[in-house]
C-alpha angles and dihedrals in degrees: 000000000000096000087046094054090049086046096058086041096055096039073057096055096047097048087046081059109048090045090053088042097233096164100195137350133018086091084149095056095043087056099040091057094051093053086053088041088055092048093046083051098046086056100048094050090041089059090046107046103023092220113045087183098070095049110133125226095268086072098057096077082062095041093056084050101050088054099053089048098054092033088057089046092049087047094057097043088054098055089049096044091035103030117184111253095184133037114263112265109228128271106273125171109261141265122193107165089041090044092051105047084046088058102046079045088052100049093039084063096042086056102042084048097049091049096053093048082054098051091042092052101249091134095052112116115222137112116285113221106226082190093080133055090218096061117167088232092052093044101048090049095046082052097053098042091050089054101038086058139175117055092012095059086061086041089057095039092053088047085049090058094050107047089184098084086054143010128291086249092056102046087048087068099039079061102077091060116128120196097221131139146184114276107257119236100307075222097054092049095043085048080056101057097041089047079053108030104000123246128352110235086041089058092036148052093214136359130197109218088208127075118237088209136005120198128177090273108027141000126211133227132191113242133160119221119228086258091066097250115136107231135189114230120206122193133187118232122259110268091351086136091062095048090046100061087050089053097044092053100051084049088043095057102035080060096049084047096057091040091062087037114037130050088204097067098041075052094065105031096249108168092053092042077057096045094051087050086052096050095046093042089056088046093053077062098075112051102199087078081061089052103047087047082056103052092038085055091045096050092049091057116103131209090257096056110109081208127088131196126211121251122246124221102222092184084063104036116098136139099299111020127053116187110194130187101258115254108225106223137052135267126272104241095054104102127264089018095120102025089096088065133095127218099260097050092048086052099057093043085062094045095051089050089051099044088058103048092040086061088035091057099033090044100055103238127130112278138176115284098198110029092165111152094267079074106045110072125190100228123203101266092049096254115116137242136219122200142169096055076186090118119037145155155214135194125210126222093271098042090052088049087054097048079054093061099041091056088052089051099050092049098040088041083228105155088193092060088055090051087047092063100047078077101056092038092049152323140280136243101190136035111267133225098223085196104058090029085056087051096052098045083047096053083050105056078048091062098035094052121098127233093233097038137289132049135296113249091244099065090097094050091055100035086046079054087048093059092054101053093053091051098265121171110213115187112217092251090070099043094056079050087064090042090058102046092049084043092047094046088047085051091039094053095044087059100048109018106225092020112185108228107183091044092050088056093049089052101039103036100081119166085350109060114351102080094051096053092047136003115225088214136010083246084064089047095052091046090047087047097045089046099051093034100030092099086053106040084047087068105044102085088055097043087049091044093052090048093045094057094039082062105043080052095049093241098121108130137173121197134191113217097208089195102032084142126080088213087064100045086049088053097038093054091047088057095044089052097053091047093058095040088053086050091047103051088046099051093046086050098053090043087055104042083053089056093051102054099050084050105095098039075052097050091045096194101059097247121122114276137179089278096051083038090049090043091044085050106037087054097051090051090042082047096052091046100054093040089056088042088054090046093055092050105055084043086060088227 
């Protein structure tokens, strides 16, 4: 009997639905309001007849009326008193054990997060100075997210290479962040490589126990393969996948939180910033797309590249383990690596690592996203090395034609260029003053110019910040564009201290470049000029002379289209829907009511007749049609 009654509540739920055209989710509320539908029902009848029990069948075509109408009124009153602040997730089967152990993982590192920013001072109210790099927010953040650890050290390193999501003063803290771990159980990693290649003294010469660097996803050893060559062997962590997502959803629905809550992260963009990090950081979780990053940069190398790339070994490389040819040498950021050196040889060794990712970005290939000097090793015979291929990049047609721009205006110091180019990089939400957006980008090629020539390195970071505050768009494409330009001049400059940018891209750009930032004659202007605007200046006779005679014949019109968006026709129909579904109901409803009323001087004899049939009828259906309407209405559909 118990089945049967949660059958009929739920086949009452689904047809309360349907009539309310609720097309998924709020199953809750549906059921809810016919449980209070049924008890409404149980205590009108009760008033009226005294002994609901003893009801015989003629009373259940009311009964089931009286429940569908209470159970649509309590639907209604629920969505105005509850409304929905999220849209419904889709129907899945259900998990209770796993549900429930995410959940208390999930608590348990909401709770461990939220008590090491309190001991490190996060939640402390005050005012930040944006004056200083040790500020005691940025502090306090970088803190937190060190200890935290894990996901939450990447999350402030890639915040750290965007300043526009916080101050100068803050991303200079979030700065020093290393993303550095303890090393996992030697037991658990080795029980890693032999679930993906087998064991490891059967697959190498010759393996080290102990990691040579440990970071929050993987961890890498030294090994030798039976073939001599030395190898570089990286591991996942054991059950890292498990702790990221975690990680990933608390991070997920913070953003989501801020975004409802906050103007400043609907500002920036913020749930989709999170949900780019999300995406590259699953993808850092399979290390074939590493691999195949790797092999698609090494084969786009030349001879004449003093750049080299490491090998993969493909036989080796699987999900969770990645095994690389060694590179000989050391990393440009340990110290002394580059003091042998003299100034022209730092300097074409800058110039070597910009020249490839220049061709590598204009032309449309696939280039390194993060080429900070972790990643840029000095190898023996003077020639550098990338590595990690874990973050990378590729421009389309309309975001290199951008960077292009953006060059030219840097080098020209043209604001307008630079505007120019925020329409080929995005889109934008808002209408735009050109004016005041061409004063702010000019005030900021005058701070971002040096006193001896070239550009500061943070001249991408603010005119990325530009961009946003002018409701900008940016795709995530461009903005790992930016993250690599403020990355490659910090590396740059770490490389050549005082390195001239503009000038380097004069000089390297060749064919490619050059001639487009700055014309050696006016003959080559007018050519560059001719060749970008040529489509458009061919046109133009026939377009003059077709104005010209519309308007010796008096047909020259103008017209104003009122809904040229999408965006506004699909407004302006919902509005015009709910309008004549509101007349409509109303009308229905008066004429019924109006029925109703002249029924009983029509029947004569009191009984129910067609009229009082018609107007029953013609009021349940008025009622239904402004209650969906309502509903819609309060769902924002």
């Amino acid at each position: 009997m118990v089945f049967v009654s949660i059958g009929v509540v739920l086949l009452a739920a689904l047809l309360l639905r349907r009539l309310l055209n609720v097309q998924r989710g709020r199953w809750q509320r549906a059921v809810v309001a016919v449980v209070v539908g049924e008890a409404a029902t149980l205590a009108v009848l009760n008033l009226l007849t005294h002994r609901v029990a003893d009801l015989s069948w003629r009373w259940y075509p009311l009964g089931i009326a009286l429940v569908m109408g209470f159970s649509l009124l309590a639907m209604v009153l629920i969505e105005l008193l509850f409304p929905a602040r999220q849209a419904p997730r889709p129907w899945r089967v259900p998990h209770p054990f796993r549900s429930t152990r995410r959940m208390f993982g999930r608590i348990t590192r909401y709770l461990r997060v939220a008590v090491i920013a309190a001991r490190n001072g996060l939640l402390k109210s005050g005012d930040d100075d944006d004056s200083i790099a040790g500020s005691r927010l940025g502090r306090s953040l970088a803190a937190t997210l060190e200890e935290a650890g894990g996901l939450f050290v990447k999350l402030g390193q890639a915040m750290a290479a965007q300043p526009q999501l916080v101050t100068a003063a803050v991303a200079a803290e979030l700065g020093r962040l290393n993303d550095q771990a303890a090393p996992a159980d030697p037991v658990a990693s080795r029980a890693v490589i032999e679930a993906e290649i087998g064991a490891p003294e059967t697959v190498f010469a010759s393996f080290d126990a102990e990691p040579i660097a440990a970071a929050s996803i993987g961890q890498t050893y030294f090994a030798t393969l039976h073939d001599g060559r030395a190898v570089v062997v990286k591991v996942q962590r054991p059950e890292v996948a498990e702790s990221v997502e975690r990680d990933l959803d608390i991070l997920e629905r913070l953003a989501a939180t801020l975004h409802r809550r906050t103007t400043w992260a609907r500002g920036i963009g913020l749930t989709e910033l999170v949900a780019g990090f999300a995406e590259a950081t699953r993808e850092e979780l399979d290390y074939r797309v590493e691999a195949a990053n790797c092999v698609a940069a090494r084969a786009a190398l030349t001879e004449q590249d003093p750049i080299m790339v490491p090998g993969v070994i493909e036989r080796y490389t699987t999900r969770r383990v990645l095994v690389q040819e060694r590179v000989p040498g050391r990393g440009i950021a340990a110290p002394g690596v580059l003091d042998g050196l003299g100034a022209e040889a730092r300097t074409a060794l800058a110039d070597g690592l910009l020249a490839l990712l220049m061709r590598q970005m204009l032309g449309g290939e696939r280039f390194h996203a993060d080429p900070h000097p972790g990643n840029v090793f000095l190898r023996p015979d003077g020639r550098l090395a990338l590595i990690d291929f874990g973050s990378v990049g590729r421009l389309s047609r309309f975001e290199r034609s951008g960077l292009i721009d953006i060059f030219r205006g840097i080098q020209a110091e043209d604001p307008a260029l630079l505007r120019q180019a925020a329409a080929y990089l995005g889109t934008s939400r808002t209408r735009i003053d050109p004016d005041a957006f061409d004063r702010d980008l000019a005030r900021l090629l005058a701070r971002g110019a040096r006193a001896g020539g070239g550009v500061d390195p943070g001249v991408f970071a603010n005119l990325l910040t530009v961009y946003r505050d002018y409701g900008v768009a940016l795709p995530r494409s461009t903005t790992t564009l930016f993250r690599a330009l403020v990355t490659l001049l910090g590396t740059l400059e770490a490389i050549a201290p005082g390195y001239q940018l503009a000038d380097a891209v004069l000089r390297l750009g060749g064919e490619v470049i050059g001639p487009i930032l700055r014309p050696g004659s006016p003959r080559e202007l007018v050519a560059q000029q001719l060749a970008t605007n040529g489509p458009i200046l061919s046109r133009l006779p026939r377009d003059i002379d077709d104005v010209v005679r519309a308007l010796q014949r008096g047909e020259l019109r103008t017209r104003v289209s009122l809904f040229a968006e999408p965006e506004d026709r699909q407004f302006a129909q919902i509005v015009l829907d709910r309008v004549v579904s509101t007349a409509i109901g109303a009308a229905l409803a008066v004429a019924s009511a109006i029925l109703l009323t002249a029924a009983p001087r029509a029947g004569g004899s009191g009984g129910v007749d067609l009229l009082t049939i018609i107007g029953g009828t013609g009021l349940a259906a008025s009622t239904l049609l402004l209650l969906r309407t309502l509903l819609q209405t309060l769902h924002g559909k």
